[in-house]
Every structure is written in C-alpha cells, then in structure tokens.
N, C-alpha and C positions, 0 to 999 in steps of 0.2 A: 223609325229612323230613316233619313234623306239616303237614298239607295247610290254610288258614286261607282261609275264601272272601274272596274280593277284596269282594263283594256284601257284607261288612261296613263299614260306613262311619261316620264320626263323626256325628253328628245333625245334620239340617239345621236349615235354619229351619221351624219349625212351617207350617199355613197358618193363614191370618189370619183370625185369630175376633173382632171389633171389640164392646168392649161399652164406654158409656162410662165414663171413669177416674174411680175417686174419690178426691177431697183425701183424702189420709192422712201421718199420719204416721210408716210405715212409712220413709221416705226415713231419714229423722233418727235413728232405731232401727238404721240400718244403719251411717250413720255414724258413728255414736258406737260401736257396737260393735267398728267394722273400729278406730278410733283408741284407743280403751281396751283392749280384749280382744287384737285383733291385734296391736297399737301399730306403725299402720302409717299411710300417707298414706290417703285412701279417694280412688279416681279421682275425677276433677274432676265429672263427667255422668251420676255413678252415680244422685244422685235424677232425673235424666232415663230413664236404660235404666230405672228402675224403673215410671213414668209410661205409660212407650211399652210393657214385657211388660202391664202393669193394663191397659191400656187393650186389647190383643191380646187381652184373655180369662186371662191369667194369674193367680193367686190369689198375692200376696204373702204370704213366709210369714218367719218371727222369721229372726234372723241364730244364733240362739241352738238352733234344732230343727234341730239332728245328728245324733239318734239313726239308727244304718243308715248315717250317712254314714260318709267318713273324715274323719279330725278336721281334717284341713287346707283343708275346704271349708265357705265362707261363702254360706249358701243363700240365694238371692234368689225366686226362685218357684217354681212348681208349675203345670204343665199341668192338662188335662184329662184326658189320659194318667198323669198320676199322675209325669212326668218332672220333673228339680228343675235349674233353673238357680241355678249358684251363681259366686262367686269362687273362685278358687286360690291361698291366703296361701304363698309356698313358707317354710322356715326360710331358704332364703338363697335369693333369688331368681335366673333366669337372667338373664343380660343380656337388655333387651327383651322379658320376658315377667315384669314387677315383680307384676300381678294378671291374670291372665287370667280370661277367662267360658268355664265347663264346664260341661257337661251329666254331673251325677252318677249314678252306675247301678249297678245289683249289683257289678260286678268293676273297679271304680275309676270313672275320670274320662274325658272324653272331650272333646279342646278343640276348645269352638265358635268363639273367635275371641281371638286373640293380647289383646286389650284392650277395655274398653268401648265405647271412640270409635270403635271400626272394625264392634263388632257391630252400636252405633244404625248407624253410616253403612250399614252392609248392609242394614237391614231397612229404611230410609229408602229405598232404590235398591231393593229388591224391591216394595215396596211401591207407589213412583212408577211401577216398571212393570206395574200393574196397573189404574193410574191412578183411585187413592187418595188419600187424605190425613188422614185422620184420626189414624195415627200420628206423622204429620209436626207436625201440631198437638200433640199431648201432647207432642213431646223440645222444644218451645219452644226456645228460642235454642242450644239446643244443635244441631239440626236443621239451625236455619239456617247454623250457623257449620263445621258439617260437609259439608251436602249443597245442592246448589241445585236446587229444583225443576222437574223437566223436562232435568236435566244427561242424565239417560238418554237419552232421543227424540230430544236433539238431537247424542248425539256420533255417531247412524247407528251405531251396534254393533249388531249383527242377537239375537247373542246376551249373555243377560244375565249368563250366568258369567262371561263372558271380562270384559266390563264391569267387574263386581265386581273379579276378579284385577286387572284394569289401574290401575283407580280408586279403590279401595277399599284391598283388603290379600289378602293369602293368607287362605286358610283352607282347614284339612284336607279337609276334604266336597268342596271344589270341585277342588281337583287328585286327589283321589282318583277323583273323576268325568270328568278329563280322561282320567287313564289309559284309565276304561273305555271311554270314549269311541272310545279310539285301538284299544283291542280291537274294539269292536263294528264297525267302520267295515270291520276287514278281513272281517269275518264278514258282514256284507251287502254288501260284493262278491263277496266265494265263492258265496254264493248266491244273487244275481243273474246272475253266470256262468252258474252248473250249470243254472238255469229258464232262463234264454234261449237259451244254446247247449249244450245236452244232448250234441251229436253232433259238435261242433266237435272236430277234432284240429289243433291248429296252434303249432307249438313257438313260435314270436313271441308268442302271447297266452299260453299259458303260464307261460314266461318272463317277462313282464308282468307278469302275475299274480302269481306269486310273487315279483317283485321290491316289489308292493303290499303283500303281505303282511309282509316283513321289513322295510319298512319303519314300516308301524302298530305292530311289534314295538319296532322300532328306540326310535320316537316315545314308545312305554310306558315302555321303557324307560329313557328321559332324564329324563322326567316323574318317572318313580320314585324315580329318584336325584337329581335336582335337589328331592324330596318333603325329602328326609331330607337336606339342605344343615343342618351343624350351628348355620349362623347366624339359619335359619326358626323350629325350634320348641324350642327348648334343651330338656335336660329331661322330654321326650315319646318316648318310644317307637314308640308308634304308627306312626311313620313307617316306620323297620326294619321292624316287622312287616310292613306292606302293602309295602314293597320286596322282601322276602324270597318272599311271593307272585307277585307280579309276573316277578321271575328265576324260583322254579319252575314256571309257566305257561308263561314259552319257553323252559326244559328246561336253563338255567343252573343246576344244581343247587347245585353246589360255590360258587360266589357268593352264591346264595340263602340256604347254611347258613351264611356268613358273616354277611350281613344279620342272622339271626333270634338269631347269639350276641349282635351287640351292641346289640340289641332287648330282650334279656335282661339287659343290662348299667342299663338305665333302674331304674326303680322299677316293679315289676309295674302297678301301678294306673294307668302310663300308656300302656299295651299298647293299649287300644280294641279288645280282643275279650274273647270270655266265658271265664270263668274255665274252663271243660273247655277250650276252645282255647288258653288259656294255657297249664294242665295238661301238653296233648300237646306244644306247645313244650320245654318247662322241661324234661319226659323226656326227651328227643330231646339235651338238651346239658348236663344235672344234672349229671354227672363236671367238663366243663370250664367250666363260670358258674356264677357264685354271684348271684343274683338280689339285685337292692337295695331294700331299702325303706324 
C-alpha cells in the first residue's frame, strides 16, 4: 500500500500578524456574489471572519479571482504565504457542511473548519490565549455573541486543543494532532526507558511497557476512526486518507487498504495530500475505484 505521511495535515491557523483593519467594501463584494453568482444564503458573520482575516494581516481578495482554483471555491483571502482562504459552494451540499472555510492549494481543498462561526470562535479562543484582543475587536458582535472573553483561563483547561474540541467544534488539524500526540507519547516513553534503565532486565516493566505502548496504539486508533465518523466531515476524504495511515503504522494493513478505497470513493480534491501522493494511492486501487469528481 501507497505509504502517505501522517505529518500531512490540514492547515492550521496561521500565526498572528496584527495590522490594523480597514473599512472596505470587500464584505459586500462577497455578499452579493455568494447570493447572485452562487445563489446561495452567504453565512450570517461572513463580513465579520472577513474583518478578523484584514485585520490578522490577510489581503482580501475578489470572490470572482479563480483562476488556479477550483471552480467550486469562493476565495476570501490571501496570506503572506501566498495561501488562499476561501468557501466551499458544494452543487448539493452535505448535511451540516452547507459552506465550509478551506484553505485552497495545488491538489484540491483542505477543510479549516466545518463553518464560519466555528472558525471566528477558534481564532477568538486562540487568540484570548495569548492574551490579545485586537481580533476580538474587529469580529464585533459577532465575537461577542460567540466567544466570551477570558472563557479560556477560566475553564482551567491546561491545553488549548482539547479546549477548542470541547467548546468550539472539530476540526481536522486538531484530531489529526491528537493522533500524533497519542503516537508520540509511546515514543517518549520507549525512550525514556532505554536512557534510564539501559540494563534493566524485568518482565513486569516490560510487560508494562508494552501494555503502554498498545495502548497509545489503541488511543490512535479510536481517534482515527472516530476522524472519519460519516456524520463529522460529510463529503471530505481526508479523513480515510490519514485513517488508512494511521492502520498502516500499527501494521493493520488489510483495514488500512480498506480505508484508503473509500477515501478514493470521495472526490479527489478532498484527499488533503499532494497530488503524487494521491497518484500512488489511486495506483494501488485503479482496477477496483473509480475516483469521483
């Protein structure tokens, strides 16, 4: 099976480049185009996340400059990296994913957060724990009526991932980062072992030990599959993909190349790896899937 590193992940959130926001009428430009051109609703807070990327350093850019995209994405801005936050108009939407925000890229799309209101409320909670404010001021009432200032420091959550997941919403980057998490955890006690006790022979720690180990396995594993729940990211492949990894790292193979058929079964452009690692996928199962697009 086509080997895809785990260390691929959906984009995160950028880090915060603060310049201040200017009145534009870029908001309206966007509006009007998601409701004539798309002929769709435009989310309620869209001219807010557009406020809050301006005001991050973001460079607003037409709803109408596609060119290199795919046509189904509504570009909202442009890093400094040259990366393009946009919407995701589907032809027939998934349940629960009517526009989502994606980070667009050579080999498709890659979902930063199920919907508007969940991605201000993240960068509002990332933000607060940095102890900030000046994005919180640009999403104006939308801010407030999503986030309450200081909700972080005060629920005593140590870490701010798990915060986000519990308070906020899923999102791909951060279970993908729980997995590894649950990887890494057995790998610095394997090697914390080996440096402490070099010379240790004792079937009890052992045994332990590698009961530590199938377990973080265990935990990856759950994580992975609970990733790729059809009711999380409708629509999205991605998830299969990094499941199908995930199983061939702890040497499930025959599972794994389940995962990655019906990973293939998505629409290529929502795989979130590069098109060569798509490529070695698609070979691997080209007799039995027919890739959608």
């Amino acid at each position: 099976m086509a080997s895809l590193s785990l260390r691929i992940t959906p984009c995160t959130t950028p880090p915060l480049r603060h310049t201040r926001a200017r009145v534009s009428c870029c908001s309206s430009g966007h509006v009007s185009f998601i409701k004539d051109v798309a002929a769709t609703e435009p989310p309620m807070h869209l001219q807010h996340l557009l406020k809050v990327l301006q005001t991050r350093g973001e460079t607003i850019i037409s709803p109408g400059a596609k060119q290199g995209l795919i046509p189904l994405a509504i570009p909202l801005s442009k890093n400094s990296s040259g990366s393009i936050t946009a919407l995701l108009r589907w032809p027939t939407a998934p349940p629960g994913l009517d526009m989502p925000v994606v980070e667009v890229w050579r080999s498709g799309v890659r979902l930063i957060a199920r919907n508007v209101d969940e991605y201000i409320h993240r960068i509002l909670v990332e933000e607060d724990a940095q102890e900030l404010t000046e994005l919180y001021r640009a999403s104006a009432e939308a801010g407030e009526k999503l986030y309450r200032k200081g909700a972080f420091a005060e629920s005593q959550i140590d870490n701010l991932d798990v915060y986000v997941l519990k308070k906020v919403g899923l999102f791909p980057d951060l279970l993908e980062r729980k997995v590894l998490r649950h990887f890494d955890e057995g790998d610095h006690v394997r090697i914390f072992y080996i440096i402490s006790y070099p010379t240790i022979v004792n079937h009890s720690c052992v045994k332990r030990l590698k009961d530590f180990f199938c377990l973080c396995k265990i935990s990856a594993m759950v994580t992975g599959e609970f990733y790729t729940k059809k009711d999380l990211f409708p629509g999205f492949g991605r998830p299969f993909v990094y499941y199908a990894n995930i199983l061939q790292k702890v040497g499930r193979n025959s599972e794994a190349k389940d995962a990655a058929r019906v990973a293939l079964k998505s629409p290529w452009w929502t795989l979130g790896c590069s098109y060569e690692a798509w490529q070695k996928l698609f070979c691997c199962y080209s007799v039995s899937v027919r890739l959608s697009f």
